[in-house]
C-alpha positions as CSV (number, residue, x, y, z in Angstrom):
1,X,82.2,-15.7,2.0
2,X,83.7,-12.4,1.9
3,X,84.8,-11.2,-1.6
4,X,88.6,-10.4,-2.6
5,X,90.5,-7.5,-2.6
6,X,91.1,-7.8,-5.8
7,X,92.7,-4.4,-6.2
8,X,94.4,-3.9,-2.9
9,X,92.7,-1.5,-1.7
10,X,91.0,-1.8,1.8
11,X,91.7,1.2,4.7
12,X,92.7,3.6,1.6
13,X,91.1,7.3,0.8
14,X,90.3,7.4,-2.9
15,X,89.7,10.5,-4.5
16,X,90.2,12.7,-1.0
17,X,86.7,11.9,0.2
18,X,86.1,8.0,0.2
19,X,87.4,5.3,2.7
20,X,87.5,2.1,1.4
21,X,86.3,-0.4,4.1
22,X,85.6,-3.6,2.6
23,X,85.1,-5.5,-0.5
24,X,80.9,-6.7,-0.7
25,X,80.6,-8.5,-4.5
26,X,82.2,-9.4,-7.3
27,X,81.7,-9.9,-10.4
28,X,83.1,-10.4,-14.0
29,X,83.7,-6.9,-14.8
30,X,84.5,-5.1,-11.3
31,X,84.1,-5.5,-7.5
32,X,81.8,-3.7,-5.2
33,X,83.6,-1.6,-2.2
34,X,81.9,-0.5,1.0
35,X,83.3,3.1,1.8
36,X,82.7,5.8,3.8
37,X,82.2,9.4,2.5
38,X,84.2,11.2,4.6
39,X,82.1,14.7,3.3
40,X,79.0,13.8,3.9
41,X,79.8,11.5,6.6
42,X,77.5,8.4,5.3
43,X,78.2,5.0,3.7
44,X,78.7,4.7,-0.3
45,X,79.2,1.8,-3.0
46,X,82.3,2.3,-4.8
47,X,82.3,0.5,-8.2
48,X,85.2,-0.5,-9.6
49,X,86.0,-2.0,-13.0
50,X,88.1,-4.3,-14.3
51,X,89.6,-3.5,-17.5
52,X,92.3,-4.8,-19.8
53,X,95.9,-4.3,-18.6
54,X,97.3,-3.9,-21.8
55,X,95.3,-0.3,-22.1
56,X,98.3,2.9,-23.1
57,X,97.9,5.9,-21.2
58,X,96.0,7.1,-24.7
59,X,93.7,4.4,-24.4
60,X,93.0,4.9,-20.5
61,X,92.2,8.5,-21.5
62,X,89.6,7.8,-24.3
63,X,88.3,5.3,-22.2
64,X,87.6,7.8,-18.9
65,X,86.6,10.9,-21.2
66,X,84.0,7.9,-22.1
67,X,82.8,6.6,-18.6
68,X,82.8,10.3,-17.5
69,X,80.3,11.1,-20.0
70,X,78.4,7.8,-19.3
71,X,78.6,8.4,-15.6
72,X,77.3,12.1,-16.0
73,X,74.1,10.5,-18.4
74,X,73.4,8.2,-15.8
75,X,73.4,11.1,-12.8
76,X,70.9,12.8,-15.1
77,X,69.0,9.3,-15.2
78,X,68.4,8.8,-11.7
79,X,67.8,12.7,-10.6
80,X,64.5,12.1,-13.1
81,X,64.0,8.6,-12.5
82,X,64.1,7.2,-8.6
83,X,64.2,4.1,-9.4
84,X,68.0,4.1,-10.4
85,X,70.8,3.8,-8.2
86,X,72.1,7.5,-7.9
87,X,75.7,8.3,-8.5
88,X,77.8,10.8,-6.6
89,X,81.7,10.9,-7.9
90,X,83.4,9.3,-11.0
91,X,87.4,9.1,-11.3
92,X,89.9,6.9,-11.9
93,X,93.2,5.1,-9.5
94,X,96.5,3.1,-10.5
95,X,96.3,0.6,-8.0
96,X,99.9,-0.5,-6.3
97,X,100.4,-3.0,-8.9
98,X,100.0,-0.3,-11.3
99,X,97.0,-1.7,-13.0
100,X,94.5,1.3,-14.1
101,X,91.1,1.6,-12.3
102,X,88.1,3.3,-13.3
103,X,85.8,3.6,-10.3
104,X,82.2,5.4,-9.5
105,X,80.8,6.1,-6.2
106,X,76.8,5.3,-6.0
107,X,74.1,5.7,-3.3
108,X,74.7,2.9,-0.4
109,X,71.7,0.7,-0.3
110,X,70.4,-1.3,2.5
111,X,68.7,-4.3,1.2
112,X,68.8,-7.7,-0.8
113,X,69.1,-8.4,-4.9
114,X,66.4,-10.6,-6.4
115,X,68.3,-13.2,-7.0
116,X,69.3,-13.3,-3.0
117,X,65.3,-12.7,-2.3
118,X,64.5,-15.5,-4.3
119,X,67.1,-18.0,-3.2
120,X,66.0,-17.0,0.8
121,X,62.6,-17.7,-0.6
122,X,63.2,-21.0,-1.3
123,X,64.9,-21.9,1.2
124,X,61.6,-21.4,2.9
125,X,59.5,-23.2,0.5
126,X,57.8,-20.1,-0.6
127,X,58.8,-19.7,-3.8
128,X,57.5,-15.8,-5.6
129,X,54.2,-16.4,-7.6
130,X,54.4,-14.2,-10.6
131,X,51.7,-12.0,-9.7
132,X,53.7,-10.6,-6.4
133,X,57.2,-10.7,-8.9
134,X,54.9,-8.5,-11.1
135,X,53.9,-6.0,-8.6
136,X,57.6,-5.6,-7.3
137,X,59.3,-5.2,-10.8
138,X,56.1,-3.4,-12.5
139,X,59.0,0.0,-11.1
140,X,61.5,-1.1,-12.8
141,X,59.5,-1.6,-15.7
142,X,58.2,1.6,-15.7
143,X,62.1,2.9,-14.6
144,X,63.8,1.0,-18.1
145,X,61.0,2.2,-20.2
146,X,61.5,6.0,-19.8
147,X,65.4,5.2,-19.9
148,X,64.6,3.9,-23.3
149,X,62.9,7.2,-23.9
150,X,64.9,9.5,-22.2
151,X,64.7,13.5,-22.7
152,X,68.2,14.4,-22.8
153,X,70.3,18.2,-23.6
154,X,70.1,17.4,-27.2
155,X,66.7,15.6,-27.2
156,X,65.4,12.0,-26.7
157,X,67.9,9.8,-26.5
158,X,67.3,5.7,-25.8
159,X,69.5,4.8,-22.8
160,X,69.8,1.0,-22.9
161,X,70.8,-1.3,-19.8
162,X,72.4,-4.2,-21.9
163,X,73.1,-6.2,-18.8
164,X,69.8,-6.3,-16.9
165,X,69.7,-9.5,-14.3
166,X,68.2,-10.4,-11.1
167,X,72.1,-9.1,-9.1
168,X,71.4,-5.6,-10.6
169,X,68.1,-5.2,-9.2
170,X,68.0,-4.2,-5.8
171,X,65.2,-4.0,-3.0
172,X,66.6,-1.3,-0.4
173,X,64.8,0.3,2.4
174,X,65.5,3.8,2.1
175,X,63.9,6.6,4.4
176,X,61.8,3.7,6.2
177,X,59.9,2.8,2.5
178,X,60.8,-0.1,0.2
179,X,61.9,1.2,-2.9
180,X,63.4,-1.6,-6.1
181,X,66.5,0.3,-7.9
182,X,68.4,-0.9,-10.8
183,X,71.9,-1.0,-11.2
184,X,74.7,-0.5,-13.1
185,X,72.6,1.8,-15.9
186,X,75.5,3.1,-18.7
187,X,78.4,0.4,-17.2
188,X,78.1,-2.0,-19.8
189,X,78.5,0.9,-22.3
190,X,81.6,2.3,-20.8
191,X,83.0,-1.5,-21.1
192,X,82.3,-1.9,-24.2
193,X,84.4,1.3,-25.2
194,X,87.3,-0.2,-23.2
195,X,86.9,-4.0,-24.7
196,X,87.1,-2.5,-28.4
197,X,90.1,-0.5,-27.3
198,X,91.6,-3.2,-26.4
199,X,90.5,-5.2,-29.2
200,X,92.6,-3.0,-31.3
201,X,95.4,-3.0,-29.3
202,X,95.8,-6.4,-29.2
203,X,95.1,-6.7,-33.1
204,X,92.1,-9.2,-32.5
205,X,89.3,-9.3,-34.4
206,X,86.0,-7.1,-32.8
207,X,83.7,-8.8,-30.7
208,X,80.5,-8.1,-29.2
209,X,80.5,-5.9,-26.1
210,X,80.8,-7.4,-22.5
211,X,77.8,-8.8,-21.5
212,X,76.9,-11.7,-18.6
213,X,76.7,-14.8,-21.1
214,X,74.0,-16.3,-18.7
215,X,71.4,-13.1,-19.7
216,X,72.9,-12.6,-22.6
217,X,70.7,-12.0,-25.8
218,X,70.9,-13.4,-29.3
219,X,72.0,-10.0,-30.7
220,X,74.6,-9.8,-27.9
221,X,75.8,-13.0,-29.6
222,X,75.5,-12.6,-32.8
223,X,75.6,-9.4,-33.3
224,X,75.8,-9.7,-37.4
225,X,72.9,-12.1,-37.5
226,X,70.5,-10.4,-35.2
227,X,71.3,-6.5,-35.6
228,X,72.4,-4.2,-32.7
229,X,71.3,-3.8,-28.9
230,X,68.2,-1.9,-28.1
231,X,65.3,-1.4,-25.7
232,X,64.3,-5.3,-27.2
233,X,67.5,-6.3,-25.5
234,X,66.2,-5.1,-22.1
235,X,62.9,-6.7,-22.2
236,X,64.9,-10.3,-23.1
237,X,67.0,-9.1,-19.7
238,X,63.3,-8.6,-17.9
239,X,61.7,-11.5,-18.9
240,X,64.7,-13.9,-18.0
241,X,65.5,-12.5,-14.4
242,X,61.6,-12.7,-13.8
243,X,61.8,-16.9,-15.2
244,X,65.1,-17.2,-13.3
245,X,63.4,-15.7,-10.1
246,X,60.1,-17.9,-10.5
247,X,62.1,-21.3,-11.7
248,X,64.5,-20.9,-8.7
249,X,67.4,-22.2,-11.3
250,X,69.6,-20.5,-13.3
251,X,67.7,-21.1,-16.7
252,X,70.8,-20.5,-19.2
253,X,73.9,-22.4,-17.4
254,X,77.2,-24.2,-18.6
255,X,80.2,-23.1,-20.1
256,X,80.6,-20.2,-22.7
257,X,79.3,-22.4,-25.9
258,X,76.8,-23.8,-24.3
259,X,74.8,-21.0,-22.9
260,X,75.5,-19.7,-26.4
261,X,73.6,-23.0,-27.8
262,X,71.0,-22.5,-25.6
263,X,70.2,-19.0,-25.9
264,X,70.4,-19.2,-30.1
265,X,68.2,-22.7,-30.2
266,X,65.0,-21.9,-32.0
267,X,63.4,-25.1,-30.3
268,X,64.4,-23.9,-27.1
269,X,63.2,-21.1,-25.5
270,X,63.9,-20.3,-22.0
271,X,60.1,-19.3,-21.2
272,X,58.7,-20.5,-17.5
273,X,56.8,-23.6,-18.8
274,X,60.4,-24.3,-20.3
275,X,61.6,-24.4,-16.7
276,X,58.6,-25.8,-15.0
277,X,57.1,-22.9,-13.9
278,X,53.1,-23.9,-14.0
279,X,51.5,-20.6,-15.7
280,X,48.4,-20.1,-18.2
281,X,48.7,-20.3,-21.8
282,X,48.3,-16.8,-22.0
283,X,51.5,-15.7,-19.8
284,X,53.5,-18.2,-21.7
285,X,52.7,-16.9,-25.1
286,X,53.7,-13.4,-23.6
287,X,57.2,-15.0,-22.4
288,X,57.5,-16.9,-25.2
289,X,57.3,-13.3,-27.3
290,X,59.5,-11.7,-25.1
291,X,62.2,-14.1,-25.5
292,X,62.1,-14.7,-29.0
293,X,65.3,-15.8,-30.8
294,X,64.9,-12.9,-33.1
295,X,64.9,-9.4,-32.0
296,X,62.5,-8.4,-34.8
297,X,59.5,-11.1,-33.3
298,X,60.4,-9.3,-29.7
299,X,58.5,-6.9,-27.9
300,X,60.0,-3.7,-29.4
301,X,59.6,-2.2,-25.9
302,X,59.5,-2.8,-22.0
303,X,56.1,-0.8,-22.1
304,X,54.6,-3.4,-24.3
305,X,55.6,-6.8,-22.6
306,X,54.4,-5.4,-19.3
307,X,51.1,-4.4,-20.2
308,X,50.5,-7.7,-22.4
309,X,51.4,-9.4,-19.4
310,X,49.7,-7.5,-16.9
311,X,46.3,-8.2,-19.4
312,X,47.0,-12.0,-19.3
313,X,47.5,-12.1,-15.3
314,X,44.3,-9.9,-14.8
315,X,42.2,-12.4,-17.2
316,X,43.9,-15.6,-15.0
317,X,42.8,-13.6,-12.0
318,X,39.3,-12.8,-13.0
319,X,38.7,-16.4,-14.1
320,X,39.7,-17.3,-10.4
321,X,37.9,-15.2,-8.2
322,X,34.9,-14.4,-9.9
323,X,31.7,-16.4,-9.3
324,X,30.5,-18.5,-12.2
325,X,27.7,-16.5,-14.0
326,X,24.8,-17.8,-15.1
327,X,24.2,-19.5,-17.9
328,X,22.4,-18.4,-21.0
329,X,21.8,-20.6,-23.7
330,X,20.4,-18.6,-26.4
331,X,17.7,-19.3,-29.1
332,X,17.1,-23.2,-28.4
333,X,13.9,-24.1,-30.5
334,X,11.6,-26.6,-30.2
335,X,8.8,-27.5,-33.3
336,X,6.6,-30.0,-34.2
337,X,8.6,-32.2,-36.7
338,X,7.7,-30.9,-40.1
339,X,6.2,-28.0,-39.1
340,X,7.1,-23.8,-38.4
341,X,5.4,-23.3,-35.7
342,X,7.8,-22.1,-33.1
343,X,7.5,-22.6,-28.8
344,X,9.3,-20.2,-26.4
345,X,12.2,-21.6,-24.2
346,X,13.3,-20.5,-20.9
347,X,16.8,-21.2,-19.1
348,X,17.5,-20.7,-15.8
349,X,21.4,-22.1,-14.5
350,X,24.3,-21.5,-12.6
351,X,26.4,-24.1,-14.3
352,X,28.0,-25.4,-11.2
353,X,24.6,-26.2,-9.8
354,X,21.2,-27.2,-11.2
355,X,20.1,-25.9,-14.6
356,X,16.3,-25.9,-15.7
357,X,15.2,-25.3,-18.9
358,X,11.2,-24.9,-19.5
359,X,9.8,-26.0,-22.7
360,X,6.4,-24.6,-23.3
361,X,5.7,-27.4,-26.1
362,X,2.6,-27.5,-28.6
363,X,-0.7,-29.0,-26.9
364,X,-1.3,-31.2,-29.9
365,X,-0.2,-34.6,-29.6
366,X,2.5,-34.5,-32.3
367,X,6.4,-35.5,-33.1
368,X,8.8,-32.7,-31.0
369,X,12.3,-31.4,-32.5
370,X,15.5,-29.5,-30.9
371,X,17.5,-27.5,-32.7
372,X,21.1,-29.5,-31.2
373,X,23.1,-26.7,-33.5
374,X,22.4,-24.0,-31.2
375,X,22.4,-25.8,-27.8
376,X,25.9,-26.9,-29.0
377,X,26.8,-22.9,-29.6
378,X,26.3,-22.9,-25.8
379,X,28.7,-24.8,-25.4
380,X,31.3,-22.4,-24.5
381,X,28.7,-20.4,-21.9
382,X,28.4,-23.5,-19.7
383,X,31.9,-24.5,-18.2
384,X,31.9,-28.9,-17.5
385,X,29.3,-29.4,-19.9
386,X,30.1,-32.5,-23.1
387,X,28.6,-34.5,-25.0
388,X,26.2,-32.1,-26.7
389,X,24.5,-33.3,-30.3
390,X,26.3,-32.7,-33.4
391,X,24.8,-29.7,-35.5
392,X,21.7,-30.8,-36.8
393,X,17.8,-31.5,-35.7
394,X,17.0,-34.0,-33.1
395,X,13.9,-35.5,-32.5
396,X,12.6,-34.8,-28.6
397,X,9.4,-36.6,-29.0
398,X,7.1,-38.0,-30.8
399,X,3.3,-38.1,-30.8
400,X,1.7,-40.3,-28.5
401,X,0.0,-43.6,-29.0
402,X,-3.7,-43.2,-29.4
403,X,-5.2,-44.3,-25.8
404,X,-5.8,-47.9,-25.1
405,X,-9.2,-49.2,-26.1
406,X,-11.3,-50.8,-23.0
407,X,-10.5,-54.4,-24.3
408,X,-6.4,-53.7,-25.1
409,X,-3.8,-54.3,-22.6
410,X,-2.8,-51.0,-20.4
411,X,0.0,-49.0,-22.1
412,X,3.2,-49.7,-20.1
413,X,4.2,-46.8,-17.6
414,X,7.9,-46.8,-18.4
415,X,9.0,-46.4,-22.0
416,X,12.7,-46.1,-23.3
417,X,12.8,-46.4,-26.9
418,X,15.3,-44.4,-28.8
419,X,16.3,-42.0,-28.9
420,X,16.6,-41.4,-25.6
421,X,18.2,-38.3,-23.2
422,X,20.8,-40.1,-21.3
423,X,21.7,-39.0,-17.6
424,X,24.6,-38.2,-16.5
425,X,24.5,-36.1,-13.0
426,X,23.0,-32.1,-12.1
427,X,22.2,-29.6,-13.6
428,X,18.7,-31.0,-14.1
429,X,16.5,-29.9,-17.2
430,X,12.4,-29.8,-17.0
431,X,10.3,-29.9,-20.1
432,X,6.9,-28.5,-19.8
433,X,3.7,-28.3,-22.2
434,X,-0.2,-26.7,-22.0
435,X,-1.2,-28.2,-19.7
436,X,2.3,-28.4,-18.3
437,X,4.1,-31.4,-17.5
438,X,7.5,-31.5,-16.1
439,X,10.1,-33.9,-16.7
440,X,13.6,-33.6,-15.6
441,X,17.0,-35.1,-17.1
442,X,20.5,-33.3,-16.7
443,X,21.6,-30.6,-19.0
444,X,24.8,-33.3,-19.3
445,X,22.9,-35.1,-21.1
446,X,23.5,-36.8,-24.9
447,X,20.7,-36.9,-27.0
448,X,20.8,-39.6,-29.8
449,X,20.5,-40.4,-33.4
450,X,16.9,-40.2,-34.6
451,X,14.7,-43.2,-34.5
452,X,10.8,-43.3,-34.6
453,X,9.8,-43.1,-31.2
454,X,11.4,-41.0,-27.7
455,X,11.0,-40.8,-24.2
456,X,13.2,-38.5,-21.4
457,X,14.8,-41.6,-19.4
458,X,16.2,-40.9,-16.4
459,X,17.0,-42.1,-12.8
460,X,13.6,-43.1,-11.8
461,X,12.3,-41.3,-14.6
462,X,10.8,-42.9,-17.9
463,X,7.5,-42.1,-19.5
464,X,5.9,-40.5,-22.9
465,X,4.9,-37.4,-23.0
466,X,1.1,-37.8,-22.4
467,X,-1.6,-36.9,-24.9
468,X,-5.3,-36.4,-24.0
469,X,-7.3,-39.4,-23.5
470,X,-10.8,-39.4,-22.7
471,X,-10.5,-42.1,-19.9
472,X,-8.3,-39.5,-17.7
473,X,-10.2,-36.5,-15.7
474,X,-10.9,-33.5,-17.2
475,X,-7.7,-31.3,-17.4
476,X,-7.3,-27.7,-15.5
477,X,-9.2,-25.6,-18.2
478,X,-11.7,-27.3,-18.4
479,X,-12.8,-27.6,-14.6
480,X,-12.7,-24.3,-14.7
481,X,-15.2,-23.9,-17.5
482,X,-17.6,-26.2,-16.1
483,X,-17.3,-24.1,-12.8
484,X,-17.9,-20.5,-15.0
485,X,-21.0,-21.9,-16.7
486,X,-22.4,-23.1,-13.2
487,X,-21.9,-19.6,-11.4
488,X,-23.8,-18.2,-14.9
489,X,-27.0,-20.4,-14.3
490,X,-26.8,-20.2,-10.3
491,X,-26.4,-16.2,-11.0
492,X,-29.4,-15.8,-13.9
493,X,-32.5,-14.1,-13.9
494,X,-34.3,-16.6,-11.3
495,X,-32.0,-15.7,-8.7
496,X,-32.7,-12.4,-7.9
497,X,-35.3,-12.6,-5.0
498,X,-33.0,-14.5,-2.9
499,X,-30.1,-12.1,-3.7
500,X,-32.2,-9.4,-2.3
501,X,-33.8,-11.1,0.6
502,X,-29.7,-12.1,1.0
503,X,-29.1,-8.1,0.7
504,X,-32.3,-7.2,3.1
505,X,-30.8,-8.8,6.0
506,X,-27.7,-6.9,5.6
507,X,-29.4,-3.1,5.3
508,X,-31.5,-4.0,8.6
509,X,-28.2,-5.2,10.3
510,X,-26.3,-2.4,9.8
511,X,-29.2,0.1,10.5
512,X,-29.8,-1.6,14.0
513,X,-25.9,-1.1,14.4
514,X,-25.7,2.6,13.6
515,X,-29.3,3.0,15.7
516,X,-27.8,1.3,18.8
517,X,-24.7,3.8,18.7
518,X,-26.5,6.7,18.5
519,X,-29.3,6.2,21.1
520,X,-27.9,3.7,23.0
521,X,-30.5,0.9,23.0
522,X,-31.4,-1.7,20.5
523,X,-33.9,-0.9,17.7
524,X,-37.3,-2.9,17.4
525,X,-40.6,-3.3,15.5
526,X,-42.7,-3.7,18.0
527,X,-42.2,-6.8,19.6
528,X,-39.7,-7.7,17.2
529,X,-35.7,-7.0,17.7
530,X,-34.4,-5.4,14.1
531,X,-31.6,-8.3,14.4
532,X,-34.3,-11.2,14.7
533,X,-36.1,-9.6,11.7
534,X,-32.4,-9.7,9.3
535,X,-31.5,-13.0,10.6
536,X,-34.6,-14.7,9.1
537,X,-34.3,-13.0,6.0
538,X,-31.2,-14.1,5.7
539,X,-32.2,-17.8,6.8
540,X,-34.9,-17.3,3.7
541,X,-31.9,-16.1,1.0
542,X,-29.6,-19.2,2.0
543,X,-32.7,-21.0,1.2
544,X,-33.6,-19.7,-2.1
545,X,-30.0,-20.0,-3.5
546,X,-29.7,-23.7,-2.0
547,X,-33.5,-24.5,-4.0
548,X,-31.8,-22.4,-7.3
549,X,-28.6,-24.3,-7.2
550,X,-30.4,-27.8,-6.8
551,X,-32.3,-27.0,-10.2
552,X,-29.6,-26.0,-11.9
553,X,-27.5,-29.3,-11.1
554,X,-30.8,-31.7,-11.7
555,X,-31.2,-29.4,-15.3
556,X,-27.7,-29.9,-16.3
């Protein structure tokens, strides 16, 4: 729908130079004209405000000597900053009614407003994700922060929007590059001039200055409650465009007392989990700072909010798209119950998979402890993981039964008495002792209260850990020592005449080799071949170590 000409002013030349064309927006304070600058031979955006009638030709001129000056701070604006609409002529018009018009000529921008990117957005169910509304504001940001810190003629100077919303922040294509703009820097000022001059005029009381009640602040409000405007009033006009553009509703809506209850309700703040907008706890703490009821709990600057919501995206982000890591639990112990004698533990886990944890337990037969206080400081490390023993020592194991004697019944194979490991599902855990034994049960796992006997009990898993018993074969060590003493005898004094008859047959083989490359025919002793003659005294070694080794076994 094509706005009205509210000021009659369509196929007119203002100012020499501009050709009014059309009327593009509206608003409460002015309407936007499309004109043509007949100089430069391009299109412009003519501004124009709406101001009170009742304003005396004094009052008009304070008021332009005013919007000059603002209109000549804002010029300076954009030539250092880009990303603010550029202005290019400032005057004033009595329209044919008579009615007095300031008006400003700015840049013509091809392009669409947030709030129009966000509407066409929705219409195709792709609503903006705050981290892509982050990327495209992150200019203007960076644009209202060094307004805020502007170096003017006489110094710095804080140049303050006061009316920041999604409709003043533009994306335009300009030279073939999208480039985000803001718009209407230094208006809101100039109207303010012109409301309190009419303020006195008409003998009313003051009032706050102009502002769009639905982005309005508390301290546009209330003024003597909540202090003056500031750069804190620009980040509450940030943060409520960027909720409005994620929420896809206007968040502050309803007539002029309600928005004014809505905006000043300490229980109520308009932040995006407010307006179901599904974010982390961290963003909303961020919003819920930024649009604090009071000024004084508000981020002081723009700088500030952006960078402590640019820390709470990036942790959200890193949490997403980073791999689990693995899992350390640090300084489990295990000990003999009663005693200080320590055993090393090993952990190996991605949390989302299988977890093992080695236990390299005491080789006596005797009670086992864990130390459930610092498994349970693990906790955090180990995403998915409950149920973990309250802070104190839990027994693992305890000794094992003295062997059955021949005339007792065999020990059951499966025991469960308490307390037990319960199982749950993967990671798996796998306990281990000299000489090792492995039993697994998942990390998931609940260990409970103490009682006088344990077992690991798990999906086809149930049994003691074993102690030695002389009915069972000898363990690994052993065999091996049995082996070592046997290689000692078969290797003693005794054997050496078979190790050199063994030795013999190798010098004559290799002689008869070397002989037979050199002269080319096979080496004999008389009618004996050389390699006849180390065959048999090998045949003889083989002989002497089998008679040596058949002693040794009848000795032991």
């Amino acid at each position: 729908m094509m706005p009205e000409d509210v000021f009659g002013i369509v196929g007119s030349v203002l100012a020499g130079a501009f050709r009014v064309e059309a009327p593009v927006a509206e608003g409460g304070f002015g309407v936007v004209y499309r004109a043509y600058h007949t100089g430069f031979r391009a299109p412009v955006a003519l501004k124009c405000l709406k101001i009170p009638e009742q304003l005396g030709p004094a009052q008009q001129r304070i008021f332009l000597g005013q919007f000059r000056a603002e209109a000549e701070l804002l010029f300076r604006l954009s030539a250092s900053i880009s990303n603010i609409v550029r202005p290019l002529h400032v005057d004033a018009f009595v329209s044919t009614a008579g009615r007095f018009v300031p008006f400003i000529a700015l840049e013509w921008l091809d392009g669409q407003t947030l709030d129009a990117i966000a509407a066409e957005r929705r219409e195709h169910t792709q609503a903006l994700l705050l981290p892509e509304l982050f990327e495209l504001l992150t200019p203007v940001a960076q644009a209202l922060d060094r307004a805020h810190r502007f170096q003017g003629a006489d110094g710095e100077v804080s140049i303050v929007h006061c009316d920041l919303k999604p409709e003043n922040i533009i994306v335009a294509r300009v030279a073939g590059e999208q480039i985000v703009k803001v718009l209407d820097f230094g208006i809101a000022k100039a109207r303010s001039v012109a409301s309190q001059a009419a303020g006195r005029v008409s003998g009313a009381p003051l009032e706050p200055g102009p502002f769009t009640p639905a982005y309005g602040a508390p301290e546009q409000w209330l003024p003597k409650r909540f202090g003056e405007t500031g750069p804190w009033t620009d980040v509450w006009g940030l943060a409520l465009s960027m909720v409005e553009a994620l929420s896809g509703h206007l968040v502050i809506d309803g007539d002029r007392s309600a928005m004014m209850a809505t905006v000043l309700d300490p229980e109520r703040r308009p932040t995006p989990r407010q307006e179901g907008v599904e974010v982390s706890a961290a963003v909303e703490a961020v919003f819920l700072r930024a649009l604090a009821l009071d000024p004084k709990d508000r981020f002081a600057r723009v700088t500030e909010f952006w960078r402590e919501l640019a820390l709470a995206l990036q942790s959200r982000s890193e949490r997403a798209a980073r791999p689990a890591p693995e899992a350390v639990i640090p300084d489990l112990e295990v000990r003999p119950s009663g005693s200080h004698v320590r055993s090393s533990v090993r952990v190996s886990a991605p949390p989302a998979e299988a977890m093992e944890l080695e236990f390299d337990l005491p080789s006596a037969a005797v009670a086992l402890e864990l130390d459930a206080e610092q498994l349970a400081d693990a906790r955090r490390s180990i995403p998915g993981l409950s149920g973990y023993p309250s802070p104190e020592r839990v027994p693992l194991a305890s000794p094992a039964p003295p062997a059955p004697s021949p005339t007792s019944p065999a020990a059951p194979e499966r025991v469960s008495s308490e307390p037990r490991v319960q199982v749950s599902s993967e990671p798996r855990v796998q306990v281990s002792s000299e000489p090792r034994i492995a039993r697994s049960v998942p990390v998931g796992a609940r260990l409970a209260s103490p009682r006088p006997a344990a077992s690991l009990a798990g999906p086809e898993l149930a049994s003691p850990l074993p102690a030695p018993q002389a009915s069972r074969a000898p363990a690994g060590p052993a065999v091996v020592q049995r082996g070592l003493t046997r290689l000692q005898a078969l290797f003693g004094q005794h054997t050496w005449p078979a190790l050199a008859l063994l030795g013999a047959s190798v010098l004559v083989t290799l002689a008869d080799q070397r002989y037979a490359a050199e002269n080319s025919r096979v080496f004999t002793l008389g009618p004996l071949r050389a390699v006849w003659l180390a065959g048999l005294l090998m045949v003889a070694g083989l002989v002497a170590l089998v008679y040596r080794f058949s002693r040794v076994r009848d000795d032991r």
